[in-house]
Kinemage of the C-alpha trace (Angstrom):
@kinemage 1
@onewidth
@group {chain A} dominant
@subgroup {mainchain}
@vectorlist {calphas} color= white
{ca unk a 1} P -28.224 9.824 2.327
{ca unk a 2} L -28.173 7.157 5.143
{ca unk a 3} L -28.424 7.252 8.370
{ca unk a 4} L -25.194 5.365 8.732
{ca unk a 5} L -23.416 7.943 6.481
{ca unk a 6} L -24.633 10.542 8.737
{ca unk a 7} L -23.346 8.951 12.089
{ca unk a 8} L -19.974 8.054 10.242
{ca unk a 9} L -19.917 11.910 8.840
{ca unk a 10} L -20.956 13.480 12.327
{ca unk a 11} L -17.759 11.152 13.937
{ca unk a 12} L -15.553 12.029 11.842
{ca unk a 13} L -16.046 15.494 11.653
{ca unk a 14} L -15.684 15.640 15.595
{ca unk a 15} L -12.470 14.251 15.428
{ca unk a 16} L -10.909 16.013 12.509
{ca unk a 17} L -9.144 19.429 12.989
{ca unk a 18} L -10.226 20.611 9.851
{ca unk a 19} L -14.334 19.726 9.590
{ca unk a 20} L -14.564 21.411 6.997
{ca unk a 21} L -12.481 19.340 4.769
{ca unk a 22} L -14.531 15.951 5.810
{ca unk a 23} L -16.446 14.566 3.166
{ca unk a 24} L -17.794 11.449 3.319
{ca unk a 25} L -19.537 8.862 0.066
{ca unk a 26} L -21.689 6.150 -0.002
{ca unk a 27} L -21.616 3.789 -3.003
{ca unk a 28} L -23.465 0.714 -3.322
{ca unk a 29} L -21.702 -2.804 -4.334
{ca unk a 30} L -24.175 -5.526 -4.793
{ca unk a 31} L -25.263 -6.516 -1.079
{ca unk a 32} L -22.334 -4.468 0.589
{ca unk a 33} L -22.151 -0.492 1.110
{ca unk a 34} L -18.951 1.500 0.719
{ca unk a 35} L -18.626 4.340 2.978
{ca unk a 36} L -15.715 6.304 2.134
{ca unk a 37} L -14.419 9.142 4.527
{ca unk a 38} L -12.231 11.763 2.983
{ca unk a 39} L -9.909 13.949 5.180
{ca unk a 40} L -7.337 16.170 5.273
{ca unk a 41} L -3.644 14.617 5.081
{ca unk a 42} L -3.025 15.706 8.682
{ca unk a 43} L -6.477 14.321 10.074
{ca unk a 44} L -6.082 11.031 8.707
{ca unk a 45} L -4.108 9.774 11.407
{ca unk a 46} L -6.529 11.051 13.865
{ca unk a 47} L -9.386 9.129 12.378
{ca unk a 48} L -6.648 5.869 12.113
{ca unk a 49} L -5.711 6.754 16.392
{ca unk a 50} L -3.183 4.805 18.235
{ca unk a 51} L -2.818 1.029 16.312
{ca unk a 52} L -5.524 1.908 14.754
{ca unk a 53} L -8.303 1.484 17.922
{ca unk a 54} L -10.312 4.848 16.282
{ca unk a 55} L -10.836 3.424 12.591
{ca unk a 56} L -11.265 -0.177 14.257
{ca unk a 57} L -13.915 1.594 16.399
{ca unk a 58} L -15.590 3.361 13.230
{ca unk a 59} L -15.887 -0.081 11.101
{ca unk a 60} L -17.474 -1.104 14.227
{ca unk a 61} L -20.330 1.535 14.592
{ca unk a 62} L -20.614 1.535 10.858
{ca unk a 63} L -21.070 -2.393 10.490
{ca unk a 64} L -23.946 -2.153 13.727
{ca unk a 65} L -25.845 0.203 11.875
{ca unk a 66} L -25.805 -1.318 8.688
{ca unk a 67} L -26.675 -4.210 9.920
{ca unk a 68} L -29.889 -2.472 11.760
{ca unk a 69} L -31.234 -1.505 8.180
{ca unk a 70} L -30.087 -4.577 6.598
{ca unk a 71} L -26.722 -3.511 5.172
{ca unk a 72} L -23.260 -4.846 5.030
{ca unk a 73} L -20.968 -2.028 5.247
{ca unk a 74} L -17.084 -1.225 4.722
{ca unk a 75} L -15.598 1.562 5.376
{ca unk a 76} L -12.455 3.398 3.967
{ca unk a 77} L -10.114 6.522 4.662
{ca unk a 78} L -8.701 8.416 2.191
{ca unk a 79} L -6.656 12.052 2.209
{ca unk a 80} L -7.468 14.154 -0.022
């Protein structure tokens, strides 16, 4: 588990109504790291926010600390 999985968990679990239902994966893909965030149908809009200013906000604090270990990383939502 990294740390920028945790931050990226501990986010999105503040901003979903259901926290429960957050789950969050890290996959490696040669020199880039997938961070998928899985949500509740209802929540994803919450983590997408207003033309889409919270996910654009999320890529952004994911790519900074990737790139303070060394990492590229993307990041998805997904409804479970």
């Amino acid at each position: 588990m990294s740390a920028v999985r945790d931050v990226i968990e501990t986010v999105a679990k503040a901003l979903a109504d259901v926290p429960q239902r957050v789950s969050v994966t890290e996959t490696e893909h040669r020199d880039t790291t997938l961070i998928e965030v899985t949500v509740a149908p209802p929540d994803v809009g919450k983590l997408i926010g207003r033309q889409g200013r919270t996910i654009q906000a999320l890529r952004t604090l994911a790519a900074i600390a990737g790139e303070r270990l060394g990492k590229k990383v993307t990041l998805e939502v997904r409804d479970a």
